[in-house]
DRENPA-3360 file (N, C-alpha, C; in nm, 2 decimals, always signed):
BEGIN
1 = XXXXXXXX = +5.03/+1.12/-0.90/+4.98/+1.24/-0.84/+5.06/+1.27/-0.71 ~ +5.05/+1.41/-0.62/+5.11/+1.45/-0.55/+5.06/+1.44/-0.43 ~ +5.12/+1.43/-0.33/+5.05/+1.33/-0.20/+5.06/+1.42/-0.08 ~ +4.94/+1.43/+0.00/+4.96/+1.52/+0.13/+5.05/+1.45/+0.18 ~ +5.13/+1.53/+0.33/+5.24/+1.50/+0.40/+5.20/+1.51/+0.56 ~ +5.15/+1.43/+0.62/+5.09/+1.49/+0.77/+5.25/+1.51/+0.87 ~ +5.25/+1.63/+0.94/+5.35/+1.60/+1.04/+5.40/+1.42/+1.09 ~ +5.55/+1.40/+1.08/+5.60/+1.32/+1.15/+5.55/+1.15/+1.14;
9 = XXXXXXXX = +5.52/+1.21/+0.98/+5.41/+1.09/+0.94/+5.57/+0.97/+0.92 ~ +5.59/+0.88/+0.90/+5.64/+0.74/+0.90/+5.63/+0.74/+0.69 ~ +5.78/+0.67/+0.64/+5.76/+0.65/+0.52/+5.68/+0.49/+0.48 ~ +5.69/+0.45/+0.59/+5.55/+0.30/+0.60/+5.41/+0.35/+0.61 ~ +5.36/+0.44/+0.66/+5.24/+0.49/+0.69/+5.20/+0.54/+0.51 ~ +5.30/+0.66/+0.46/+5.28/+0.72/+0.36/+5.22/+0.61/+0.23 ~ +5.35/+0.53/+0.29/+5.30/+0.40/+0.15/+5.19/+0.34/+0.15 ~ +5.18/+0.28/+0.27/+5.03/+0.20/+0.29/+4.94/+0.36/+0.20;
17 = XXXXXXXX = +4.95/+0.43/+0.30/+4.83/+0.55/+0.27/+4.82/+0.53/+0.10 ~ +4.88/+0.60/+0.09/+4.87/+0.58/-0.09/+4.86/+0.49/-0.18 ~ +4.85/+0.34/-0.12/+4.81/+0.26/-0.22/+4.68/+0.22/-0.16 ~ +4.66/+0.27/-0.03/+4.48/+0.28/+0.02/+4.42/+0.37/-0.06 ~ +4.47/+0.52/-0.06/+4.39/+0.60/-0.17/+4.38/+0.57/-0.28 ~ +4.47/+0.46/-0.36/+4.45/+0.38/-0.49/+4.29/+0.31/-0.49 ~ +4.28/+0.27/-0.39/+4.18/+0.16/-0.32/+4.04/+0.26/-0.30 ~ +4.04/+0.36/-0.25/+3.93/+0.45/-0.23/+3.90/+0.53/-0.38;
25 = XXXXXXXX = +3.98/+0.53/-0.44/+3.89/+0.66/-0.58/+3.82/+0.51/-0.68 ~ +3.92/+0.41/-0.68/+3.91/+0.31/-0.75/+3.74/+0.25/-0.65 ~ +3.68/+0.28/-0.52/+3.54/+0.27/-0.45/+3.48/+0.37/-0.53 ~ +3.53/+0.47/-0.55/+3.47/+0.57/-0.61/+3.40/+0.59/-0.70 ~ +3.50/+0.54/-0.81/+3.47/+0.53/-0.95/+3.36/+0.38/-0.96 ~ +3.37/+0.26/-0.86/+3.26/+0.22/-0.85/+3.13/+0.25/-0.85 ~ +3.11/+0.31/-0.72/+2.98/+0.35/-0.64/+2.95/+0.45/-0.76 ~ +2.99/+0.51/-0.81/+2.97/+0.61/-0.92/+2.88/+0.52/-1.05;
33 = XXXXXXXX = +2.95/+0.47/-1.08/+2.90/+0.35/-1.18/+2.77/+0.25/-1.13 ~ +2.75/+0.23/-1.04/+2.67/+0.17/-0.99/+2.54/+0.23/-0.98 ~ +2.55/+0.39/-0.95/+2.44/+0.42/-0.97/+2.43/+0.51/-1.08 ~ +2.57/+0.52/-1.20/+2.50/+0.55/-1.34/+2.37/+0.40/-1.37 ~ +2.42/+0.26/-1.35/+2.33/+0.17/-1.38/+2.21/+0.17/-1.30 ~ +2.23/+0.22/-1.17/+2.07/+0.23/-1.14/+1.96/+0.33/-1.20 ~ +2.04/+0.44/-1.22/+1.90/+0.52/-1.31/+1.92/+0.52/-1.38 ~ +2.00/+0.39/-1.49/+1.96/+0.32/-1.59/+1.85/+0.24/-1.64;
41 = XXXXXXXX = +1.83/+0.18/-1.48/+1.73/+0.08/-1.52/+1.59/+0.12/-1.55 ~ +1.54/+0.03/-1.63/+1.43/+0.05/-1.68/+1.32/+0.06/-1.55 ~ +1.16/+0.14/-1.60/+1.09/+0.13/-1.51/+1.03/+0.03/-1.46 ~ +1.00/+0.03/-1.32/+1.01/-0.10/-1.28/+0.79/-0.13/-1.33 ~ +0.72/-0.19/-1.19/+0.61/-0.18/-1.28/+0.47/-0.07/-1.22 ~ +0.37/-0.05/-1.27/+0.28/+0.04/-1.19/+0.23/-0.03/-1.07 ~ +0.21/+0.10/-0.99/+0.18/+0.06/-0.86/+0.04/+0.00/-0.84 ~ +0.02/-0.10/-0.78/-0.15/-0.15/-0.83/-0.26/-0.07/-0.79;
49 = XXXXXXXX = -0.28/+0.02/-0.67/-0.36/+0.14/-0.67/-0.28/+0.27/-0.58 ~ -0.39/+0.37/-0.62/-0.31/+0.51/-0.50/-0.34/+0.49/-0.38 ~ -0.26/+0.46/-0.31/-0.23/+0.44/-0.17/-0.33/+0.53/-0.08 ~ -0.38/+0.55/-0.01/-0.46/+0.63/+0.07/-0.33/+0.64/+0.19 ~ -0.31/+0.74/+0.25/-0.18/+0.77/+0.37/-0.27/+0.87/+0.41 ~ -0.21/+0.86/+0.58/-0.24/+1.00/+0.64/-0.17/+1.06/+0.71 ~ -0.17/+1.19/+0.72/-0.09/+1.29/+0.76/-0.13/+1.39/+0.84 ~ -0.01/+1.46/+0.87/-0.09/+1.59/+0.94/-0.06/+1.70/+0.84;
57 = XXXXXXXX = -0.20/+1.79/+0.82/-0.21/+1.90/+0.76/-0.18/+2.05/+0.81 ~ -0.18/+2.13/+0.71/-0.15/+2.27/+0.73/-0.25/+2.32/+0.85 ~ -0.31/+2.25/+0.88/-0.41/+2.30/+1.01/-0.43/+2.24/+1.12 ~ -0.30/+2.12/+1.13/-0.26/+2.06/+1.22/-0.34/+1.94/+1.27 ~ -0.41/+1.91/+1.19/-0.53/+1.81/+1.22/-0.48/+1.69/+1.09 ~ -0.49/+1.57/+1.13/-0.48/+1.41/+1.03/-0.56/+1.45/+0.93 ~ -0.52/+1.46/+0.79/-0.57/+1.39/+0.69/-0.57/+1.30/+0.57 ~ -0.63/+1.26/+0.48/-0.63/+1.19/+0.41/-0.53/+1.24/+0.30;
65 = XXXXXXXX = -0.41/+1.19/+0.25/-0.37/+1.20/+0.09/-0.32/+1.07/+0.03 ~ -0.34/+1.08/-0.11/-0.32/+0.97/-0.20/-0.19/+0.93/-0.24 ~ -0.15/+0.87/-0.24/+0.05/+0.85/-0.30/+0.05/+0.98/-0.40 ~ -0.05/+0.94/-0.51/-0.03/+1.07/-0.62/-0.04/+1.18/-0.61 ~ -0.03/+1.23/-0.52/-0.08/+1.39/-0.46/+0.08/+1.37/-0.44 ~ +0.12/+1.33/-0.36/+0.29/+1.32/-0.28/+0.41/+1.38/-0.35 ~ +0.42/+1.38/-0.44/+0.50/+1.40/-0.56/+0.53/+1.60/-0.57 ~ +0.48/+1.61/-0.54/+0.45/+1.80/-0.52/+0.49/+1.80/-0.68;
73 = XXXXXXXX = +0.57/+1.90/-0.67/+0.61/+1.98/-0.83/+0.72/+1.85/-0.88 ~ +0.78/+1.72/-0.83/+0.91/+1.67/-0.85/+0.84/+1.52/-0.95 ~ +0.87/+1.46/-0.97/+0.81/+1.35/-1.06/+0.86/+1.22/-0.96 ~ +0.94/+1.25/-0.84/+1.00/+1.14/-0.82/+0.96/+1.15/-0.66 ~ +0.96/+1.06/-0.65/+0.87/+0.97/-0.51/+0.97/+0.88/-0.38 ~ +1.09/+0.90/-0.30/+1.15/+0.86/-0.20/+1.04/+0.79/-0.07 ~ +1.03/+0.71/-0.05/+0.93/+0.69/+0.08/+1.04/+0.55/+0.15 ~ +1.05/+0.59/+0.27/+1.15/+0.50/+0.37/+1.04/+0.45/+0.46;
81 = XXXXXXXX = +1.03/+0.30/+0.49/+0.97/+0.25/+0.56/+1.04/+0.21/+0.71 ~ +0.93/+0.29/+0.81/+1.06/+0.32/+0.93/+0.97/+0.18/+1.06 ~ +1.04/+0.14/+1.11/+1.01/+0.00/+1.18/+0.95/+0.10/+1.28 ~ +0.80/+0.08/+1.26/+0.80/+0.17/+1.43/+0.60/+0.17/+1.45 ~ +0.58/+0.01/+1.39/+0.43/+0.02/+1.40/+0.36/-0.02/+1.51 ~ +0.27/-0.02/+1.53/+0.13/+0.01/+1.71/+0.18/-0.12/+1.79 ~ +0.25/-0.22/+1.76/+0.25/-0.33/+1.81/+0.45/-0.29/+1.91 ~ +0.52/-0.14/+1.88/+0.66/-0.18/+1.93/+0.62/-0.05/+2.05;
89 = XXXXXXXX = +0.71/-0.07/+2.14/+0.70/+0.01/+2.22/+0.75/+0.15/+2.23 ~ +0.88/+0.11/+2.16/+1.00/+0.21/+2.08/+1.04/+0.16/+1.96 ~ +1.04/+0.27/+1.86/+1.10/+0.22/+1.74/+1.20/+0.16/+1.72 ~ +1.25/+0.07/+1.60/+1.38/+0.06/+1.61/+1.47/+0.14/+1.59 ~ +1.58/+0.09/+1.67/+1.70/+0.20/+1.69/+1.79/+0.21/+1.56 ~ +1.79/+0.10/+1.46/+1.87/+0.14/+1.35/+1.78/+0.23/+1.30 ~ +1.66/+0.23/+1.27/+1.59/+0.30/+1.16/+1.57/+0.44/+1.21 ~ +1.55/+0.45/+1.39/+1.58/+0.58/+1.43/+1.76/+0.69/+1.42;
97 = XXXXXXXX = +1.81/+0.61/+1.43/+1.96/+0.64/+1.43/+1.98/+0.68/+1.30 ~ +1.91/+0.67/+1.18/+1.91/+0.64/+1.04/+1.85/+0.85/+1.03 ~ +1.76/+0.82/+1.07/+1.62/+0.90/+1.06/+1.69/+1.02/+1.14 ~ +1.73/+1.02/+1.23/+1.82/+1.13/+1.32/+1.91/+1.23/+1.23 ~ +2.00/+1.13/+1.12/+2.08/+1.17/+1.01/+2.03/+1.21/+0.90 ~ +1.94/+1.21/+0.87/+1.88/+1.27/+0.76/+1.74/+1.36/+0.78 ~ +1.73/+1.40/+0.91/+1.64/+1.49/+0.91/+1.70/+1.60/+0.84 ~ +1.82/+1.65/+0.86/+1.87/+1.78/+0.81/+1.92/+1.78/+0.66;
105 = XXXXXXXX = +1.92/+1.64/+0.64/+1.89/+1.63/+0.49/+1.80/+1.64/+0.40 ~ +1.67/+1.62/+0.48/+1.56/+1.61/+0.44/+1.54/+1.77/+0.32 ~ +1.56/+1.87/+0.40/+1.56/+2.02/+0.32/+1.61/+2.02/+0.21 ~ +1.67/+1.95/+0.16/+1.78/+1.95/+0.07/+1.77/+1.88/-0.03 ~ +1.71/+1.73/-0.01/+1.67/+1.65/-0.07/+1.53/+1.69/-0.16 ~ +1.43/+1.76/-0.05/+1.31/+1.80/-0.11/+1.35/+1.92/-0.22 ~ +1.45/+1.96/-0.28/+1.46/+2.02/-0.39/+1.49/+1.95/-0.54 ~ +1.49/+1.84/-0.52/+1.50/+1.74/-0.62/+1.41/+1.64/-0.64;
113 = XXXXXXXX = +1.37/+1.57/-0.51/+1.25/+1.45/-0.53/+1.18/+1.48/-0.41 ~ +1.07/+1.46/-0.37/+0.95/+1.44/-0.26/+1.05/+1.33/-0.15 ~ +0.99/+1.35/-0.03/+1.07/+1.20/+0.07/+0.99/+1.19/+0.17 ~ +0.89/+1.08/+0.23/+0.86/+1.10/+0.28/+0.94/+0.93/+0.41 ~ +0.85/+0.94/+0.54/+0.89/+0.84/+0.64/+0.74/+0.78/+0.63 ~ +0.74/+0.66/+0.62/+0.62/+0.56/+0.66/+0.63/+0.50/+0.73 ~ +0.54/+0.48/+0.83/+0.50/+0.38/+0.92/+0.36/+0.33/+0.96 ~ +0.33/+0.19/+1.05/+0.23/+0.18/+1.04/+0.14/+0.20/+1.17;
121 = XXXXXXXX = +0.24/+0.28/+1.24/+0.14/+0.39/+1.38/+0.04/+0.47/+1.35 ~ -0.03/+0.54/+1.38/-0.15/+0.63/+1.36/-0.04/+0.73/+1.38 ~ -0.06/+0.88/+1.32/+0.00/+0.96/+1.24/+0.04/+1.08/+1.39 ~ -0.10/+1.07/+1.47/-0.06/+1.13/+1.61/+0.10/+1.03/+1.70 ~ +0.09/+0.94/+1.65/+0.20/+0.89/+1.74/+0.32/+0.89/+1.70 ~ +0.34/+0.88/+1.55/+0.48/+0.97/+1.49/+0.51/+1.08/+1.49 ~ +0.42/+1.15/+1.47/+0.43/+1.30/+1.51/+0.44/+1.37/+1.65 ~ +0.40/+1.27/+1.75/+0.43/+1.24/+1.87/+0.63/+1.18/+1.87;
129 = XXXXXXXX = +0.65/+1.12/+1.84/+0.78/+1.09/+1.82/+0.88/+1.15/+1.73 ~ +0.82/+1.20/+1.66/+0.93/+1.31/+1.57/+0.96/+1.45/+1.66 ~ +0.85/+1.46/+1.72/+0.85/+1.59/+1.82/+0.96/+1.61/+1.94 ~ +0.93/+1.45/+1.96/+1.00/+1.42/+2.12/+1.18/+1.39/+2.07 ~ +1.19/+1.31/+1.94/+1.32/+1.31/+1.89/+1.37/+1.42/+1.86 ~ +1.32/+1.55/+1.79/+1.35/+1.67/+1.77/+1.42/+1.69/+1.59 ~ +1.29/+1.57/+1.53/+1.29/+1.63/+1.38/+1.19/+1.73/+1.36 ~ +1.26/+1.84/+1.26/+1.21/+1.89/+1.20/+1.15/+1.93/+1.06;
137 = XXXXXXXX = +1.25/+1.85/+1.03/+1.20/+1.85/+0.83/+1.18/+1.72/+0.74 ~ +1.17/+1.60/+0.86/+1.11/+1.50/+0.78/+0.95/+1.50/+0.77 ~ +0.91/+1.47/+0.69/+0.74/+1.46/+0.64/+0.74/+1.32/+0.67 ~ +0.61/+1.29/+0.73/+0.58/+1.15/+0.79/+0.47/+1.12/+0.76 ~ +0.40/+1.01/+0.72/+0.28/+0.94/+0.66/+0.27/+0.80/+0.76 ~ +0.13/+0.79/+0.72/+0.09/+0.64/+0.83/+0.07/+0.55/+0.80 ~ +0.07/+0.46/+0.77/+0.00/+0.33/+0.62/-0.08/+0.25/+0.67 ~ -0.11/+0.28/+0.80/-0.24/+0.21/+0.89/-0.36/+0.20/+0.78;
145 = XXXXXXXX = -0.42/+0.07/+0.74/-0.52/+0.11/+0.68/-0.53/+0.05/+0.52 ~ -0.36/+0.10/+0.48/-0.34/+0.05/+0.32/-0.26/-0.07/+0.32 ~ -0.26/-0.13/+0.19/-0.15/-0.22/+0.20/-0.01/-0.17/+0.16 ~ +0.04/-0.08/+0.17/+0.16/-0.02/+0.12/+0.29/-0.14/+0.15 ~ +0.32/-0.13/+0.29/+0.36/-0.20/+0.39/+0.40/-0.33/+0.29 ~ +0.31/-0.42/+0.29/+0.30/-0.51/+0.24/+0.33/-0.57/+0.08 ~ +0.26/-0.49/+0.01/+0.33/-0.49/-0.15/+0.45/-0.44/-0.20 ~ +0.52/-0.33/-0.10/+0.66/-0.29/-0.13/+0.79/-0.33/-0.04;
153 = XXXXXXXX = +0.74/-0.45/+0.06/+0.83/-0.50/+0.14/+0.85/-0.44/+0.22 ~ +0.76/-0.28/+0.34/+0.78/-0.26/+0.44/+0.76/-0.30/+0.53 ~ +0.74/-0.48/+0.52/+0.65/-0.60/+0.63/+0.71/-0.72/+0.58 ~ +0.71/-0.86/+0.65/+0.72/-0.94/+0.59/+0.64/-1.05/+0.52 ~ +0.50/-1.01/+0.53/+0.41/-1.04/+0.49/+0.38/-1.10/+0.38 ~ +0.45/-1.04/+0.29/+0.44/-1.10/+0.15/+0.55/-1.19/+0.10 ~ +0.66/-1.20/+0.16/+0.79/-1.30/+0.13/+0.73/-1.41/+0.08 ~ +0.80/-1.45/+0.03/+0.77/-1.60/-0.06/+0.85/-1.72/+0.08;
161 = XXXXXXXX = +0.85/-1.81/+0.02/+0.86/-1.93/+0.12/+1.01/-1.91/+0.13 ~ +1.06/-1.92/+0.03/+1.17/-1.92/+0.02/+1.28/-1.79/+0.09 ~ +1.21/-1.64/+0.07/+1.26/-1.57/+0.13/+1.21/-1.58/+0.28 ~ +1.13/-1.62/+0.33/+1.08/-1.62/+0.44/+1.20/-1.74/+0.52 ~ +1.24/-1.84/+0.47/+1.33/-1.87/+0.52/+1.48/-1.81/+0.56 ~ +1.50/-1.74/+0.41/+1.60/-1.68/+0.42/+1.61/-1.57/+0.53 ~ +1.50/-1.51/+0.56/+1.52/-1.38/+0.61/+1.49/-1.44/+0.80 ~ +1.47/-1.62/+0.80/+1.41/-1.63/+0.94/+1.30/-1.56/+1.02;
169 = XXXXXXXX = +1.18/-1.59/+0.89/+1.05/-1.47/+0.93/+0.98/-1.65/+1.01 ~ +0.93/-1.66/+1.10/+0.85/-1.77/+1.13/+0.71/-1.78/+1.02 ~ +0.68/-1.91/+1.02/+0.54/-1.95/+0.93/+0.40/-1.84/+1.00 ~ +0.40/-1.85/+1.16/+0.30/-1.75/+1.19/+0.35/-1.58/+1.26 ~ +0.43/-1.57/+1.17/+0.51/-1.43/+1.27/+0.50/-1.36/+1.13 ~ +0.51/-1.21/+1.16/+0.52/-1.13/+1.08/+0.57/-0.96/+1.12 ~ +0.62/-0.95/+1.05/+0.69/-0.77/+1.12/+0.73/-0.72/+1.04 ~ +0.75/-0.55/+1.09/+0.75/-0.43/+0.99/+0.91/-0.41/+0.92;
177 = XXXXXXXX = +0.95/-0.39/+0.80/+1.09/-0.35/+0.79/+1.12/-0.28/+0.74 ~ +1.26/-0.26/+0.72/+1.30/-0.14/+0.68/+1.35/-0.13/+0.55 ~ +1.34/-0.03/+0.43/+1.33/-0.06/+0.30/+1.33/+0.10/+0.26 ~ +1.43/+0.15/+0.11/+1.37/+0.27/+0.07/+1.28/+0.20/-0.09 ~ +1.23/+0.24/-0.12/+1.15/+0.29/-0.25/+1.14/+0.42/-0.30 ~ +1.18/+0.41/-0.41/+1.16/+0.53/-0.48/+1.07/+0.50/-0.63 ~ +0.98/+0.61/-0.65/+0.87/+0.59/-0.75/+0.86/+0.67/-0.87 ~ +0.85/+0.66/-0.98/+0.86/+0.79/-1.06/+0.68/+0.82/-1.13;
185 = XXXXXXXX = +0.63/+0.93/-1.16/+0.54/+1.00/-1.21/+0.61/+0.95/-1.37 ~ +0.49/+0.87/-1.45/+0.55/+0.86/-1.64/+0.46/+0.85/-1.70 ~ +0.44/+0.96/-1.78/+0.31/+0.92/-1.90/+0.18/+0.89/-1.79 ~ +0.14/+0.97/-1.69/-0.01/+0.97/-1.58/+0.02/+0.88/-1.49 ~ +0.13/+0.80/-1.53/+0.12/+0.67/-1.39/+0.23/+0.65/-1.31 ~ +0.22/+0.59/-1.20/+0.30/+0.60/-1.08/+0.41/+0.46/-1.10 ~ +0.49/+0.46/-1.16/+0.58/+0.33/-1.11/+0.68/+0.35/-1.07 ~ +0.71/+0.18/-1.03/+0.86/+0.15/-0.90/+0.96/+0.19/-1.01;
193 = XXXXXXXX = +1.05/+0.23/-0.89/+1.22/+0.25/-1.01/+1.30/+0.22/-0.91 ~ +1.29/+0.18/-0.78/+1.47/+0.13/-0.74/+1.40/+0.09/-0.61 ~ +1.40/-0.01/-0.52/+1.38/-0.01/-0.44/+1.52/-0.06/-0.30 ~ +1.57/-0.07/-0.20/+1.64/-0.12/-0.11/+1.66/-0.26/-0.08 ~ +1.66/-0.31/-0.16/+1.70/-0.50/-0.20/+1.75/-0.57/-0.06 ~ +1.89/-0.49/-0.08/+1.96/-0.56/-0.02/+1.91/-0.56/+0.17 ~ +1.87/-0.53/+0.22/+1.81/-0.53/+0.31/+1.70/-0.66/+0.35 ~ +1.74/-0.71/+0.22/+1.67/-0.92/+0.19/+1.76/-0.96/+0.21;
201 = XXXXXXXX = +1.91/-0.93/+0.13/+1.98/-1.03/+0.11/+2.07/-1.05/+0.25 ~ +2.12/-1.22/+0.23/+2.17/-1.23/+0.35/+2.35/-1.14/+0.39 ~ +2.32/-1.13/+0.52/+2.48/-1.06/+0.52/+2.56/-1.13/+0.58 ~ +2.69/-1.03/+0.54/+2.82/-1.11/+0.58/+2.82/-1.16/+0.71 ~ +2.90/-1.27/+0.73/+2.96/-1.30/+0.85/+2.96/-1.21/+0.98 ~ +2.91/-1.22/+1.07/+2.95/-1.09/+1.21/+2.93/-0.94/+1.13 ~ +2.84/-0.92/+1.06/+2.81/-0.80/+1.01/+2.64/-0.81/+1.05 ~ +2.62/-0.63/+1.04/+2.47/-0.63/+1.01/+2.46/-0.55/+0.90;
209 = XXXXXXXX = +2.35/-0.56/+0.83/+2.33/-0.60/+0.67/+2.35/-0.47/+0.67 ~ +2.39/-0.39/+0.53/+2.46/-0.28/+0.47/+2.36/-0.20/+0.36 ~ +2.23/-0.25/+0.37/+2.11/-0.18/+0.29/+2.13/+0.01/+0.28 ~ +2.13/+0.07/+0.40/+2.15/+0.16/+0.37/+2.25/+0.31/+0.41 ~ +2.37/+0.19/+0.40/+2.42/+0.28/+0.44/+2.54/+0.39/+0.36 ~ +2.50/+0.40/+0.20/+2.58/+0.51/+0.15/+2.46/+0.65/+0.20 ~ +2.35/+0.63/+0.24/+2.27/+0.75/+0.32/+2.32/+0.73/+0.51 ~ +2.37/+0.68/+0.53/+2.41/+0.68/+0.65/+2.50/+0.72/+0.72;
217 = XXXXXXXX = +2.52/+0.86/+0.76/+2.59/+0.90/+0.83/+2.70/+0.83/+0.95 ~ +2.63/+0.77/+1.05/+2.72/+0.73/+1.15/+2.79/+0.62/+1.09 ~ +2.75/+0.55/+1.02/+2.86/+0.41/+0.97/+2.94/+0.44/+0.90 ~ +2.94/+0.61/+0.83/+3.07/+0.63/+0.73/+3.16/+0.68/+0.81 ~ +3.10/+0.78/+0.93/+3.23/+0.81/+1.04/+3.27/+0.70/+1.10 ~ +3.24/+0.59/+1.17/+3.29/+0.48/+1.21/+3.40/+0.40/+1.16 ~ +3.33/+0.43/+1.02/+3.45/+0.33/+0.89/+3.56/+0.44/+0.89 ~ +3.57/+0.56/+0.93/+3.67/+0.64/+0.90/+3.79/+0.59/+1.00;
225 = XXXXXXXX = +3.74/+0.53/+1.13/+3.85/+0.54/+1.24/+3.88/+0.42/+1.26 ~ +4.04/+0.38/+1.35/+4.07/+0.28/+1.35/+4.02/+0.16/+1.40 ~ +3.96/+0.20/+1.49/+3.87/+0.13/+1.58/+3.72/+0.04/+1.50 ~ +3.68/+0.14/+1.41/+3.57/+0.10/+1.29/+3.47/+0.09/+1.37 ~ +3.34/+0.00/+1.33/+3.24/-0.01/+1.39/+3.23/-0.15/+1.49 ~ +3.31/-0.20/+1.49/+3.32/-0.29/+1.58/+3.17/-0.39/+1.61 ~ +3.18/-0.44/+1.75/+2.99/-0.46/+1.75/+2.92/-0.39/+1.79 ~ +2.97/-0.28/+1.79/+2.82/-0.12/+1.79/+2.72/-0.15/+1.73;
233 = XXXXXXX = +2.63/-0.14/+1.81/+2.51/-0.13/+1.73/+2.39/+0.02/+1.80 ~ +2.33/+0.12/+1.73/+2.29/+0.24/+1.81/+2.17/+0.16/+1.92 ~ +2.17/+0.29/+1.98/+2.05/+0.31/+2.09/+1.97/+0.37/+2.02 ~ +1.83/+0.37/+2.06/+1.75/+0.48/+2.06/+1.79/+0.58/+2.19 ~ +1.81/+0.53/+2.31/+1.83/+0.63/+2.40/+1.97/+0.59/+2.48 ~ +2.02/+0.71/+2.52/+2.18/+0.67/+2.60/+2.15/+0.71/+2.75 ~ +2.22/+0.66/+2.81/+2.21/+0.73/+3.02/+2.33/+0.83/+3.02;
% end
């Protein structure tokens, strides 16, 4: 193939470059495949009941809705569990930094599948914090109340012994995390189809774990420059 030419570029630079871009379509053609096999996979299993969530309504007041209501006109069900329940002071900063980036996605997304943000704050206090962050098109739910949290791994509550080790959750400690799920509407019933795994599994060496970041804006610019992501890790707030 035929190769850009940057000003006063170096015939060592060009080389490397193009056996890097060998390297990036060959990511490509991966990541591509990767998720032809995920919405390959079969459906995962029904959800054990409809979730009761609350929200704020068209009239600006908390109400009650069911997971199954959530779905609007789309069959498919995105819900991100955002670390940010009655026991933290400030949410966390990866899951806010996360959240920052896809608000303006959010518009966009909602023309293909439903998305919403969960957490387990009362619904005034996210919407208290989406206000003061300055989202506007994420839809936010509360799980105060259900077991959501708990059955789909937005807590650590439910780990088995074994991952509870792995993940260094203590025997009497327990906390909120971070996780996507996505759900599908089949034949009347609600079931799992892909959830955010790797956000269990352990990570590399001097890394922090890589669950979600082909939706993550700031770590793909980071990866862009030479400097990379180094040990950055976001703020919620900067001076």
């Amino acid at each position: 193939m035929e190769h850009l030419r940057y000003p006063n570029e170096s015939g060592e630079y060009r080389a490397a470059r193009n056996a890097l871009l060998e390297e990036e379509m060959a990511l490509r053609a991966q990541i591509e495949a990767v998720a032809a096999k995920r919405r390959a996979l079969p459906l995962g299993g029904e959800v054990p009941e409809d979730y009761l969530f609350e929200r704020i309504g068209k009239n600006s007041m908390p109400e009650k809705v069911r997971m199954s209501e959530l779905f609007g006109p789309s069959n498919t069900l995105i819900l991100y569990s955002f670390m940010y329940g009655p026991e933290r002071a400030l949410p966390c900063p990866g899951c806010t930094h996360l959240l920052d980036g896809l608000d303006g996605t959010a518009r966009h997304v909602g023309q293909r599948a439903a998305m919403y943000i969960v957490a387990k704050s009362p619904i005034a206090r996210l919407v208290a914090w989406a206000h003061e962050r300055g989202w506007n098109h994420l839809l936010l739910l509360s799980t105060a109340g259900n077991s959501y949290d708990a059955d789909y791994f937005g807590d650590t509550s439910k780990l088995s012994a074994g991952m509870r080790g792995q993940h260094r959750v203590p025997d009497n400690e327990n906390w909120d995390e971070t996780i996507f799920n996505v759900f599908k509407k089949s034949d009347g019933a609600i079931r799992h189809s892909w959830g955010s795994e790797m956000a269990y599994a352990p990570s590399a060496p001097n890394q922090h774990h890589r669950a979600g970041d082909l939706v993550d804006p700031l770590w793909g610019l980071l990866d862009m420059t030479p400097e990379g992501r180094g040990d950055f890790f976001p703020k919620v707030n900067y001076d």
